[in-house]
N, C-alpha and C positions, 0 to 999 in steps of 0.2 A: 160634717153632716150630723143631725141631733143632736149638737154638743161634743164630737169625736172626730176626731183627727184621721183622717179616711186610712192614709197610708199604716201608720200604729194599726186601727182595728183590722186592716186586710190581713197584713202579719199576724196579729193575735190569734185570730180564724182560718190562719190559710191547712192546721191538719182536719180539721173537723171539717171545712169545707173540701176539703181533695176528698173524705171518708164521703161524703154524698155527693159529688161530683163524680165517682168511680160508679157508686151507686146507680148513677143514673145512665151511666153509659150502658152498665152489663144488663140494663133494663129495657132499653129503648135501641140501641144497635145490636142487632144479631154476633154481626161478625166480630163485636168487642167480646161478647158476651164467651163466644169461643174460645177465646183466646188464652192461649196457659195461666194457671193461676201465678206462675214465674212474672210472666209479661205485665201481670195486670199491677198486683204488689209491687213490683220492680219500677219499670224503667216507666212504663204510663203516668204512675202514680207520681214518680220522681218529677215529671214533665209537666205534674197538674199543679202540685206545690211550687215548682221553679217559676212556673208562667204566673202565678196568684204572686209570690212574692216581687218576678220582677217587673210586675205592674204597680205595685207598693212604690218600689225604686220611682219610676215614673213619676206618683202621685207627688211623693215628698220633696222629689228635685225641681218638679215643675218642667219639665223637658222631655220631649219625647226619646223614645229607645231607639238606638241607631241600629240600621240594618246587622252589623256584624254584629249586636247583640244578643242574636237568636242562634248563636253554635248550638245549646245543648238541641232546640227545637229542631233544627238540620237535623241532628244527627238520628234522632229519634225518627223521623222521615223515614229515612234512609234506610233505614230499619225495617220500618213497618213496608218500603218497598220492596225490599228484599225479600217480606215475608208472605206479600204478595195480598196483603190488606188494599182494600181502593185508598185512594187518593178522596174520593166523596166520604165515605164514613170517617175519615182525618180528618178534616175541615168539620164534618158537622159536631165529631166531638170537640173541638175547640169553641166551637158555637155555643155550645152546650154548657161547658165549663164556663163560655165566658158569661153567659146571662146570668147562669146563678151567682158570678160574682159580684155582677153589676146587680142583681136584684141584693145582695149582703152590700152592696155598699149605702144603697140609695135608700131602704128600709129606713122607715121614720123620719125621712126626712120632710121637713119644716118650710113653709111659705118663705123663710126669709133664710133659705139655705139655698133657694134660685140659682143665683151668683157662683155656688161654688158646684152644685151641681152641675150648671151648664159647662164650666171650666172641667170638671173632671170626664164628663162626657165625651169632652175634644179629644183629652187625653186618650179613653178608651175608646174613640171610633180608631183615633190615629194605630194606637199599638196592634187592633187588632189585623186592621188592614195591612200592617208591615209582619204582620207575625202569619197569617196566608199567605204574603209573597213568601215568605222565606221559605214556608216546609211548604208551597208546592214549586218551590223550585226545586228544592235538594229532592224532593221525591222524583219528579219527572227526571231529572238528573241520572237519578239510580237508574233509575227507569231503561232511560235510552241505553244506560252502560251496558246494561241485563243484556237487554234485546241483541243491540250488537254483540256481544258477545259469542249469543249462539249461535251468530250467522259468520263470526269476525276468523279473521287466522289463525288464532289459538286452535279452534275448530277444525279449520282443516288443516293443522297439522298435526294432530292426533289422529283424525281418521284417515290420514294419509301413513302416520307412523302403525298404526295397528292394519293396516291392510298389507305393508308392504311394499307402499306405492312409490316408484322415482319423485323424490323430495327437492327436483331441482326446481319444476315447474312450482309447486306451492311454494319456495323460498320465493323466486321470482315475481308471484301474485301477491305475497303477503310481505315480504319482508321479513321474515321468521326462517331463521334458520335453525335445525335440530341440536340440541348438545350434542358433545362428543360419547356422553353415556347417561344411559337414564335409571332411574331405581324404580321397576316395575310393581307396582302394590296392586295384589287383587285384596278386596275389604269386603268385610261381612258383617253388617253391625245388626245387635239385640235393636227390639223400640224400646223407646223411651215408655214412663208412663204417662205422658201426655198422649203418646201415638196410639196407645190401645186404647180406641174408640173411632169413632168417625165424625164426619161433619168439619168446620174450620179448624178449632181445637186439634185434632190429627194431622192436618194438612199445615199448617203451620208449627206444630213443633216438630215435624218432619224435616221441613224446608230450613229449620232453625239449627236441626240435628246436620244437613250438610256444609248448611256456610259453617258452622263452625270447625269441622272436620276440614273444610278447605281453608280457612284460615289461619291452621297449623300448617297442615301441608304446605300452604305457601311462605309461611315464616321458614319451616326448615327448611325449604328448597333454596330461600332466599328472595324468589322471582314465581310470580304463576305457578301452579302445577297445571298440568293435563291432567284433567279428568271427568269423567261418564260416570255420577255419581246417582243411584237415588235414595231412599228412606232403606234399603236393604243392603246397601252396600254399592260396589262397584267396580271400577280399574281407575287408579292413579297414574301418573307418568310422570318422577320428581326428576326434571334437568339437574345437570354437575357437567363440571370438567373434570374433579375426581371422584371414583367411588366411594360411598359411603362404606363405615363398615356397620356389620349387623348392629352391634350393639346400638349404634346410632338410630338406626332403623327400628329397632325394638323401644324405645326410647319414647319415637318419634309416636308408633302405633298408641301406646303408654298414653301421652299426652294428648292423643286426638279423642281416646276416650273419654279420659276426663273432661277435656273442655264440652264435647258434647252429651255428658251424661247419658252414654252409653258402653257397651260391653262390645271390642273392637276384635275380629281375628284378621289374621293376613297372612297374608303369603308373598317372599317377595324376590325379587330375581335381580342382579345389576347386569345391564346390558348396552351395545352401540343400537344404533338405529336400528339396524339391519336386522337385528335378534331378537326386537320388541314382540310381533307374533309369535313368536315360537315362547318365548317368556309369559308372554297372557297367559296362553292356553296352557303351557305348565306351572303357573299359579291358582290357575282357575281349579287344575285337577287336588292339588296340594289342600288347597283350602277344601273341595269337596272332602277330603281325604280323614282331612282333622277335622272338622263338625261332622262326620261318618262315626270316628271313633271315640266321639265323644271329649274329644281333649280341653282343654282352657283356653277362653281366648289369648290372646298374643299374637304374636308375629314367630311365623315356622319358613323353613325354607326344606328345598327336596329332603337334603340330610337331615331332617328330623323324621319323616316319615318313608326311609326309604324302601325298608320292606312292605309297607303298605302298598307304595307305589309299585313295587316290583308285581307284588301278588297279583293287584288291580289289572294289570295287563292279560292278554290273552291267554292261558295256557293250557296243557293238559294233567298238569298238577292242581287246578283250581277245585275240581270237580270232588276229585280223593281227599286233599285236603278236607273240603265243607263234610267230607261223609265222615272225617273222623267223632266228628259231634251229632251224629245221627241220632243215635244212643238217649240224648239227653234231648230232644223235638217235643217228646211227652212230658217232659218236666220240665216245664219254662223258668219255674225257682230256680234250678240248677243252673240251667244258663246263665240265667238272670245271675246270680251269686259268683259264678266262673268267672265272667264279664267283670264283676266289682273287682273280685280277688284278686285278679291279673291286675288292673288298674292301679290296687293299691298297694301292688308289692309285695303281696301275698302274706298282708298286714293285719289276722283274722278279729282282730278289735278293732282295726281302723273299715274293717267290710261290714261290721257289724253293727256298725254304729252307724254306716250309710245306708244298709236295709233295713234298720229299727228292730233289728233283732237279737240274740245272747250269741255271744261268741261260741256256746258248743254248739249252737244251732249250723253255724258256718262250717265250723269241723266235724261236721255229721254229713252237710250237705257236701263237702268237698270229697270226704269218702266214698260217698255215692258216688260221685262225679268219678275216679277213681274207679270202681266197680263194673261201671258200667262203661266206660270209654276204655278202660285199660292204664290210661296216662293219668301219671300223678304230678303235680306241679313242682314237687318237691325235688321232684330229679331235671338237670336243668336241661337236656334232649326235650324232654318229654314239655315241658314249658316250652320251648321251644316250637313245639310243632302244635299246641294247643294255642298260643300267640297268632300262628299261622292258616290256623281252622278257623277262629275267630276272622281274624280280615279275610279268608276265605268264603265264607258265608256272606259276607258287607259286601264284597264281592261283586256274589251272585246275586246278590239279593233275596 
């Protein structure tokens, strides 16, 4: 075409054409335009260069693309099913992509370049008609998996495992029958920073933030996990025949972070069927417990917080405990600084350096603190029951 060999110039131009190809999608579709700047650099972008080069392949061999060879375009589908993109704004950015390639390819072309235009037009109706089958097949695909899903036996037999419910009848409906032991995860995840904000952008790096969280979860379990998951967290339910140990489980939290570029806490119990409720609700309390006292995400179990737990229960020590900090209501610094100082192991450079202040300031304010409560931290009774006043006030509220 103009003296140039189509397939060579498609390749030559296929980065500067993906750079206004993107261009024009985050301009003209809304819901692209949304969409993390992860997505768009990434995997879209990969999709826009893959599809220009392997129509290149096409031009040069003279033979059309055979159905199996749109993998990478499947998968991208599938994807964007997941992430709950339409199916219509897919198709139309391929549309999109494809004219301005077809306008770079046909550009200057010549009365007596007819012949090869016509022939390359076959080409590009053909590929792009086999290139809509293929990603709205894998989309719809995803699609129906989704849908079933929610309504499918996995389903009810989690809501049958967290109620308590005889698990004979759902085996018999579903064909699912319970492990011998499960490793209950309650989760609590930071957002990302794609999620602070609203509109698609939020709701998709959301949606992004749990399949990947369940896509760990399912590699360590081996098989599906059970789980009620959304943008904040949720309840897990990993099958075994044997129990895991913590560390594996600590491990596992570690990893679901990472893959979803977030800050993960848990809490987590191993149990038979039978003990699954009673395990929620005492992971649910666990994790309320640690983001209460402020601790690091990770994975805790009761024995991490267990006089927190103790305290948190009803008692007639709650009350006297909270009063020992009476004292210090009027001086919120003090508290404030009490809180650190316990935290940090009674570390007055490492307290000092997380309220932005000189370390004699700490040891002025702990003196007060001292003064006016009576208890000094440095006697370990007296830490002791100042650790106690503390989760006694969290308490109370």
């Amino acid at each position: 075409m103009a003296g140039r060999p189509l397939a060579a110039h498609l390749r030559a131009r296929a980065p500067v054409l993906t750079r206004r190809v993107l261009a024009r999608l985050l301009d003209e579709l809304p819901v692209y335009a949304e969409l993390p700047q992860e997505e768009i650099a990434g995997d879209i972008a990969g999709i826009v260069q893959h599809s220009l080069r392997q129509f290149a392949d096409v031009l040069e061999r003279r033979r059309p693309a055979g159905a199996g060879e749109f993998g990478r375009q499947r998968d991208s589908a599938a994807l964007r099913a997941e992430e709950g993109v339409p199916l219509e704004a897919i198709l139309t950015a391929y549309r999109i992509g494809a004219a301005m390639a077809w306008d770079e390819l046909a550009a200057g072309a010549l009365p007596s370049d007819l012949p090869d235009l016509q022939e390359a037009l076959g080409y590009f109706v053909d590929f792009q008609a086999r290139l809509a089958t293929s990603v709205s097949g894998s989309y719809l695909e995803v699609r129906q998996v989704l849908d079933s899903q929610e309504q499918g036996g996995r389903h009810a037999l989690m809501t049958a495992l967290l109620a308590g419910d005889p698990l004979d009848q759902i085996a018999r409906r579903t064909g699912l029958r319970p492990a011998a032991r499960y490793a209950v995860l309650a989760l609590a995840f930071t957002r990302t920073a794609d999620e602070r904000g609203a509109g698609q952008r939020a709701r998709v790096a959301a949606r992004r933030k749990i399949r990947r969280v369940r896509t760990v979860l399912d590699r360590f379990a081996g098989e599906p996990a059970l789980t009620a998951l959304d943008a904040s967290g949720g309840t897990a339910l990993l099958p075994f025949a044997a129990p895991p140990s913590f560390d594996l489980l600590h491990d596992l939290v570690a990893q679901a972070g990472k893959a979803a570029d977030t800050r993960v806490t848990a809490a987590a119990e191993v149990t038979g069927p039978s003990g699954i409720p009673a395990a929620v609700a005492q992971t649910a309390e666990v994790i309320d417990l640690v983001r209460g006292t402020g601790r690091p995400p990770g994975l805790y179990r009761l024995a991490d917080v267990l006089l927190d737990y103790q305290l948190s229960r009803p008692s007639g020590a709650l009350v006297p405990l909270a009063g020992l900090l009476e004292p210090l209501d009027r001086k919120p610094e003090l508290l404030h600084t009490l809180r650190r100082y316990l935290a940090d192991d009674l570390d007055r450079r490492a307290t000092a350096a997380a309220l932005h202040v000189h370390p004699n300031t700490v040891a002025y304010r702990v003196r007060r603190i001292c003064e006016l409560t009576g208890l000094d931290p440095a006697r370990p009774t007296d830490l002791q029951l100042l650790n106690a006043a503390l989760v006694a006030r969290r308490s109370l509220g």
